[in-house]
SEDRENLO-138046 format. One record per residue: residue in three letters; x, y, z negated of N, C-alpha, C, O, CB in turn. Coordinates in pm, whole numbers, plus 32768, in hexadecimal, padded with zeros to 4 digits. Glycine has a CB too. Example, Ala and Ser with C-alpha at 12.3 -4.5 7.8 and 13.67 -1.06 7.14 Angstrom:
residues 2
NUSE   r  n_u  n_v  n_w ca_u ca_v ca_w  c_u  c_v  c_w  o_u  o_v  o_w cb_u cb_v cb_w
NUSE ALA 8527 7DC7 7CF4 84CE 7E3E 7CF4 8528 7EB6 7CF4 8590 7EB4 7CB2 846B 7E41 7C77
NUSE SER 8505 7F1F 7D3C 8557 7F96 7D36 850A 8003 7CED 853D 8072 7CDC 8580 7FC4 7DC4
end
This chain:
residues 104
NUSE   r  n_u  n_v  n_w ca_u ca_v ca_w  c_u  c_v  c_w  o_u  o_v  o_w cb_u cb_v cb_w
NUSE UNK CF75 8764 5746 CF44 87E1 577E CF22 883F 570C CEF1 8815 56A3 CEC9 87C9 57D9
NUSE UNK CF42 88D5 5726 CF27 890A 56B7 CEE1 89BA 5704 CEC5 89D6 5778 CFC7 8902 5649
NUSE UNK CEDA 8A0B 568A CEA8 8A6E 56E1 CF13 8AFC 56B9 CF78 8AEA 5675 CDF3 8A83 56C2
NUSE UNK CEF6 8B6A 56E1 CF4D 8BCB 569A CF08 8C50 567E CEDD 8C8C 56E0 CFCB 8BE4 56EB
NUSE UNK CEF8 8C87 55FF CE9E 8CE0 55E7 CEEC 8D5F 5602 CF4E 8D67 55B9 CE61 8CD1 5560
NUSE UNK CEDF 8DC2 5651 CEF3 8E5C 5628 CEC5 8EC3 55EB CE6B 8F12 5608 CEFA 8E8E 5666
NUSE UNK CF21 8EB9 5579 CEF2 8F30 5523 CEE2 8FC6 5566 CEA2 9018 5524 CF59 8F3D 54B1
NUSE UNK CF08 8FE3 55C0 CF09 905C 55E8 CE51 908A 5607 CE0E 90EB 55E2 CF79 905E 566F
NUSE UNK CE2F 900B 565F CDBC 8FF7 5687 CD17 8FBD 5633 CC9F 8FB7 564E CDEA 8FAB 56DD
NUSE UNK CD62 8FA3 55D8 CCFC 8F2C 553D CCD6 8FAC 5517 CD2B 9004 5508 CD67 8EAF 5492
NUSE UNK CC49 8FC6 5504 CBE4 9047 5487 CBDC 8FF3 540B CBC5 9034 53A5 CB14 907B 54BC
NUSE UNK CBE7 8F82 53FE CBCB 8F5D 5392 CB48 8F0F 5358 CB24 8EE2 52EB CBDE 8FBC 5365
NUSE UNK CAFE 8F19 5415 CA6F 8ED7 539D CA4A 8E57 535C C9E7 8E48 5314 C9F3 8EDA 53D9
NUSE UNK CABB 8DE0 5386 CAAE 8D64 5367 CA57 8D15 5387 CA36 8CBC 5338 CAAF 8D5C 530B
NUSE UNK CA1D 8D21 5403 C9E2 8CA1 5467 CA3C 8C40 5474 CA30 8BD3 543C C9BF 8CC6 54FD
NUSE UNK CA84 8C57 54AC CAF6 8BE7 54C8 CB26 8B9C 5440 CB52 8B28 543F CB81 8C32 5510
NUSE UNK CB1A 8BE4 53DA CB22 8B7D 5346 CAB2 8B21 5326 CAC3 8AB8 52E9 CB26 8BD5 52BC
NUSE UNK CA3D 8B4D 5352 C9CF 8B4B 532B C9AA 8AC2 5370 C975 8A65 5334 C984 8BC7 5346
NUSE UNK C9D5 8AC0 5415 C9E3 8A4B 546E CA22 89DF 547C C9F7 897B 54B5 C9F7 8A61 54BA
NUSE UNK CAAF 89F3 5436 CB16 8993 543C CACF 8924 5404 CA9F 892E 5393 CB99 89B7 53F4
NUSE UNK CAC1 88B5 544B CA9C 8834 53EB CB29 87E9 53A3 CB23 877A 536E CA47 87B3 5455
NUSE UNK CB9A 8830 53AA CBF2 87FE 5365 CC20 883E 52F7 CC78 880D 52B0 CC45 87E6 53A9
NUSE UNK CBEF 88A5 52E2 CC13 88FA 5285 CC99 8951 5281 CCD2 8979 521B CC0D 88B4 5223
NUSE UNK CCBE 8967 5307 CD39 8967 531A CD5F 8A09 5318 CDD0 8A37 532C CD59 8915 5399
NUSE UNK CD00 8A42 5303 CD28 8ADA 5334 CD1F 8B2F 52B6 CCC1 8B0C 526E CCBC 8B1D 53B0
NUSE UNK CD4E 8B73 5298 CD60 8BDD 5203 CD4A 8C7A 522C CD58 8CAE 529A CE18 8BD4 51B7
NUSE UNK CD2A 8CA9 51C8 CD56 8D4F 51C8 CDBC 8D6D 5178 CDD2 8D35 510C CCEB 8DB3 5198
NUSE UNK CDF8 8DBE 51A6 CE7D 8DCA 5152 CE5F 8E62 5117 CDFE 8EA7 5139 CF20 8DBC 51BC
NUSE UNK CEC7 8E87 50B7 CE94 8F1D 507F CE7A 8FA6 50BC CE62 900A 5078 CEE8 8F43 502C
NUSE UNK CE80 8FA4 5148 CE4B 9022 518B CD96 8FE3 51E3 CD49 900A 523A CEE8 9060 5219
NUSE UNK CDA1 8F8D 519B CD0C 8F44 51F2 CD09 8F21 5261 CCA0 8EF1 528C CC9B 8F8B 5204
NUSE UNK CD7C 8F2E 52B8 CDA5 8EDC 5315 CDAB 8E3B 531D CDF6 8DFD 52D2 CE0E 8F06 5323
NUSE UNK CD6C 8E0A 5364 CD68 8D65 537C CDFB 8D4F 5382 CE4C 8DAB 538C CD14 8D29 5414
NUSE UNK CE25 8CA9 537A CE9E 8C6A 53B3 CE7A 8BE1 53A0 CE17 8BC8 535B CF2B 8C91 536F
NUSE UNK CEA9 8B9F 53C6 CEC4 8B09 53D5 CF3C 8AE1 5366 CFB1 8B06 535F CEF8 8AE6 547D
NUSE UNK CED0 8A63 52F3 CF52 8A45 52A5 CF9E 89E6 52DA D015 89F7 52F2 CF3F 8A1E 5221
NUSE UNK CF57 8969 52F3 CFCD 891C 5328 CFAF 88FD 53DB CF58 88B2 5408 CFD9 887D 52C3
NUSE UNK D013 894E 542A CFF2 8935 54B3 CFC0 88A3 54E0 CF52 887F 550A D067 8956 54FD
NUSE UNK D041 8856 54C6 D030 87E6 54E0 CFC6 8771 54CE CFC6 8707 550C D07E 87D4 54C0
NUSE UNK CF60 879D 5461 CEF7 875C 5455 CE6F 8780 5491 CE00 8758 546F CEF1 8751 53E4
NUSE UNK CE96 87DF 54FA CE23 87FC 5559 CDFD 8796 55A9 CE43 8747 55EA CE3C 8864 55AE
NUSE UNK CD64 87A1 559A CD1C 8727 55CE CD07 8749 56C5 CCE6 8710 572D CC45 872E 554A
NUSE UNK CD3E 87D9 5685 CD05 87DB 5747 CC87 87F6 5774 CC6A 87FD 57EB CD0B 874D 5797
NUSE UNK CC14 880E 56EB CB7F 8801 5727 CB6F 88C2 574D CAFA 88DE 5768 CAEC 87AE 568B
NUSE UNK CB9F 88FF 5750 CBAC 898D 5793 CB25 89D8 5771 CAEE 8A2E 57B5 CBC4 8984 5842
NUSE UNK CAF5 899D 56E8 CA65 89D1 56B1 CA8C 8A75 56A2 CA42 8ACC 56CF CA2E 897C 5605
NUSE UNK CB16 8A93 5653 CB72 8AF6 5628 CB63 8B3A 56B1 CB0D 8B91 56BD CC0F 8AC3 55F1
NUSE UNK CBA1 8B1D 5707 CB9B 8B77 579C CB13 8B90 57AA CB06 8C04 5783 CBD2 8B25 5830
NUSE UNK CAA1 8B62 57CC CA32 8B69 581C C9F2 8BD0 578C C993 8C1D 5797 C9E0 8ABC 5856
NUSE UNK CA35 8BBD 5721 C9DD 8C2F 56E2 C9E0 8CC2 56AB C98D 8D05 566D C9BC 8C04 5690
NUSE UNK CA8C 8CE3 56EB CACD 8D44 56CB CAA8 8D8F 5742 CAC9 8D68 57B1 CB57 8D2E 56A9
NUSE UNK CA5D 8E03 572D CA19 8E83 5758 CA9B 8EF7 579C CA85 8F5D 57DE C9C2 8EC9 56BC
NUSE UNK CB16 8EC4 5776 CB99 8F3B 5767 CC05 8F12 57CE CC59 8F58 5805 CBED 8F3D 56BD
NUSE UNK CBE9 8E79 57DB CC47 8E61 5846 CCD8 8E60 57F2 CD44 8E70 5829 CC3A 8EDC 58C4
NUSE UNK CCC6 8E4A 576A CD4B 8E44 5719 CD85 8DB0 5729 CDFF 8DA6 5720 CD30 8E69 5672
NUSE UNK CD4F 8D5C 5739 CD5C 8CCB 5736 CD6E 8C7D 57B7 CD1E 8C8A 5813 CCEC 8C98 56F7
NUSE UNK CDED 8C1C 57BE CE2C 8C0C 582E CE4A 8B6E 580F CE85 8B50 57A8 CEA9 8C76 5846
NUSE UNK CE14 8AEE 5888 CE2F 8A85 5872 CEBC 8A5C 58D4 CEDC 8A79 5947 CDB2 8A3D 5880
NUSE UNK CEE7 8A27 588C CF57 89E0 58CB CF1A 8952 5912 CEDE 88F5 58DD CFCF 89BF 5852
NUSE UNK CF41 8968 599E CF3D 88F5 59FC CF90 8880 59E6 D007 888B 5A04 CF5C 891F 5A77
NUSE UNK CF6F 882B 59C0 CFDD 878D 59BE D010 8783 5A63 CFDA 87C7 5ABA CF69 86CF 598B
NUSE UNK D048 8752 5A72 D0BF 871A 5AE0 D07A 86A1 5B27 D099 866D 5B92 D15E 86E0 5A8E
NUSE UNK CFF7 8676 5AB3 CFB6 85EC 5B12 CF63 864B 5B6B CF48 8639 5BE2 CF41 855F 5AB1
NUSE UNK CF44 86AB 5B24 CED8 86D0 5BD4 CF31 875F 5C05 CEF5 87C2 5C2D CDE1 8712 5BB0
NUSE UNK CF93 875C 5BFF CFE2 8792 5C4D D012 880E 5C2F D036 8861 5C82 CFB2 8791 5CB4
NUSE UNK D014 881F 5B9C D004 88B8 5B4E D08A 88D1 5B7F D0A1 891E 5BDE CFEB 88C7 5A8D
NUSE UNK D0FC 887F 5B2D D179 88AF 5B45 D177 892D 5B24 D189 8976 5B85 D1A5 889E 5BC1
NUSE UNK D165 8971 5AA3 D183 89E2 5A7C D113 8A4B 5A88 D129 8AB8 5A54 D1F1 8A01 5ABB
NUSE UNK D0AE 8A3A 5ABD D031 8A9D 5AF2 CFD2 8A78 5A5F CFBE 8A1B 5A12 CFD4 8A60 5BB2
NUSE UNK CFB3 8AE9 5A72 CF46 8B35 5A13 CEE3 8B34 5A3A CEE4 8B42 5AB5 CF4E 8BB1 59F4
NUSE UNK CE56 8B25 59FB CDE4 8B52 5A21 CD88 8B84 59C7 CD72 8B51 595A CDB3 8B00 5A5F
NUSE UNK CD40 8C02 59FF CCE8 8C35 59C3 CC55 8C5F 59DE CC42 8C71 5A56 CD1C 8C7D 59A8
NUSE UNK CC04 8C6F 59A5 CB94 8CA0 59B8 CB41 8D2F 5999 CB2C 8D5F 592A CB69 8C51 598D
NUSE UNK CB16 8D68 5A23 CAE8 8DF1 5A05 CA22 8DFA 5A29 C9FE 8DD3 5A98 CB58 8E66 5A7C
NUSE UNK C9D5 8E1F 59E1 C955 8E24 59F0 C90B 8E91 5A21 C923 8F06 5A05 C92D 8E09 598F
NUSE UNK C8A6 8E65 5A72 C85C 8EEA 5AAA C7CB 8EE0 5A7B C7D9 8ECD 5A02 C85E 8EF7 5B58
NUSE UNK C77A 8EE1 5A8B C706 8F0A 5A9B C6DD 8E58 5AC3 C6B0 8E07 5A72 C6F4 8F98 5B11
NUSE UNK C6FA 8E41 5B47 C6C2 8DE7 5B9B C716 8D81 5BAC C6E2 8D15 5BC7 C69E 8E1A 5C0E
NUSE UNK C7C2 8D89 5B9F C80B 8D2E 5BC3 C86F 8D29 5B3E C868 8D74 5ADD C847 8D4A 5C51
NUSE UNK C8CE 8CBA 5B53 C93E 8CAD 5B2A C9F1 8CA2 5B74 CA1D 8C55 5BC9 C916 8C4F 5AF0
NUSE UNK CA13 8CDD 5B4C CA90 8CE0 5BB3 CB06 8C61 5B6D CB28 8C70 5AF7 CAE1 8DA0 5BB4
NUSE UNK CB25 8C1F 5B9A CB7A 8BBB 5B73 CC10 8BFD 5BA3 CC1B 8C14 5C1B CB4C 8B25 5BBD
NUSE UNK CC7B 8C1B 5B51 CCE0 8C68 5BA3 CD61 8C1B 5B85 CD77 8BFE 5B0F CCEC 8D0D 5B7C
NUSE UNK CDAC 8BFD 5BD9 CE1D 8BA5 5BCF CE8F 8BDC 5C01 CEB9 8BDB 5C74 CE0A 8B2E 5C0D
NUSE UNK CEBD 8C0C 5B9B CF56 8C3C 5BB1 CFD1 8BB8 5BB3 CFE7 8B56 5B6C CF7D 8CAC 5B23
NUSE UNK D010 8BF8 5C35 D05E 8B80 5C51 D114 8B9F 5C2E D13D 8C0D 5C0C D03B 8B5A 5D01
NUSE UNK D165 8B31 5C3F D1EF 8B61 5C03 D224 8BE4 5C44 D277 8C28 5C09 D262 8AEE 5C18
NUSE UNK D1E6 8C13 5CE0 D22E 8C5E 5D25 D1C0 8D10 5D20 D1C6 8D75 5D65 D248 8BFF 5DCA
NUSE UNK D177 8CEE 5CBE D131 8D79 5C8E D07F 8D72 5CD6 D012 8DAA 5CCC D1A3 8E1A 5CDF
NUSE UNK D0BC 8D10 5D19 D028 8D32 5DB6 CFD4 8CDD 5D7D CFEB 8C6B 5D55 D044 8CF5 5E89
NUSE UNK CF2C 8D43 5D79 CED2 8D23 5D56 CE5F 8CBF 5D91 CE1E 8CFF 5DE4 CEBD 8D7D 5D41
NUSE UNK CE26 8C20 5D84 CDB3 8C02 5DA1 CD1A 8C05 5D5C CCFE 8BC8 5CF4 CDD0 8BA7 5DBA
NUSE UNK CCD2 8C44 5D98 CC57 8C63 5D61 CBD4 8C07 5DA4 CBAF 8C0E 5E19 CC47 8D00 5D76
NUSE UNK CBA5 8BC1 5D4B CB40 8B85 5D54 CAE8 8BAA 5D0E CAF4 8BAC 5C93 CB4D 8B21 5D4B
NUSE UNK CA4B 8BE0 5D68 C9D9 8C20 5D24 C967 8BCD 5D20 C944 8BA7 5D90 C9B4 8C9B 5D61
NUSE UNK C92B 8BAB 5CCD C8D1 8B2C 5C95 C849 8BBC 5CA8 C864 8C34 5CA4 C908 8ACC 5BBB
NUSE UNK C7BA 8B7E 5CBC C756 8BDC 5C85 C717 8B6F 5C0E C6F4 8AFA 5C00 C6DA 8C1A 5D09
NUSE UNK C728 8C02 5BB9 C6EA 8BE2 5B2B C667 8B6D 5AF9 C65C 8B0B 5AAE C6B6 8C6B 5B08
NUSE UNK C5F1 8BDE 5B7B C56D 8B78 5B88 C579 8AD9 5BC0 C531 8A85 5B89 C508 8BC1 5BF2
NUSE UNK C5D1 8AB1 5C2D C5DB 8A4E 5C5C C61C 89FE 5C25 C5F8 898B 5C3C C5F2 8A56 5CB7
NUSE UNK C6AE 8A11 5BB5 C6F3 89E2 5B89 C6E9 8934 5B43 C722 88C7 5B45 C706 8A44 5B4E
NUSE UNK C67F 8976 5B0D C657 88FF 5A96 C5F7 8895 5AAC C5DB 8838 5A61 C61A 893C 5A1C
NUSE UNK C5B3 88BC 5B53 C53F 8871 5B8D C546 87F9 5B97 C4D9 87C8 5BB6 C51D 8891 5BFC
NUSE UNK C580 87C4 5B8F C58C 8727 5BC4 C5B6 86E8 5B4D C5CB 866F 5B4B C5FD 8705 5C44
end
């Protein structure tokens, strides 16, 4: 499993470097993040849950049914939006609340 960064969308502030417990993520010379080696992504989506920009996109494995779907995360105030783009464009959104999240 790996993830996919967009530069279009990356400011540059390096949370997601900062998080990786694998060390896996770089800035390259416009200060844009990337991923050096995809393939040694661990899957822990620390990188997603901490990117503010919505630049950062996990790839779904095929064991839980990704088959090509993406997922991302967008933040509010109160919630988190879990967003899962699927092979045929169509979006599932699952909204977690922030406060309750971590309760248990």
């Amino acid at each position: 499993m790996s993830i996919k960064i967009d530069k279009n969308k990356c400011v540059g502030c390096k949370k997601c470097i900062e998080v990786c417990p694998g060390t896996l993520i770089c800035k390259d010379e416009d200060g844009k993040a990337y991923i050096k080696y995809p393939k040694n992504c661990w899957g822990c989506t620390a990188c997603l849950k901490e990117c503010k920009f919505s630049a950062i996109e996990y790839y779904l494995g095929a064991d839980i049914g990704g088959n090509g779907a993406k997922l991302k995360v967008l933040e509010t105030i109160d919630t988190l939006d879990w967003i899962i783009t699927h092979e045929n464009n169509k979006n599932t959104t699952i909204t977690t609340n922030r406060k309750e999240s971590n309760k248990y």
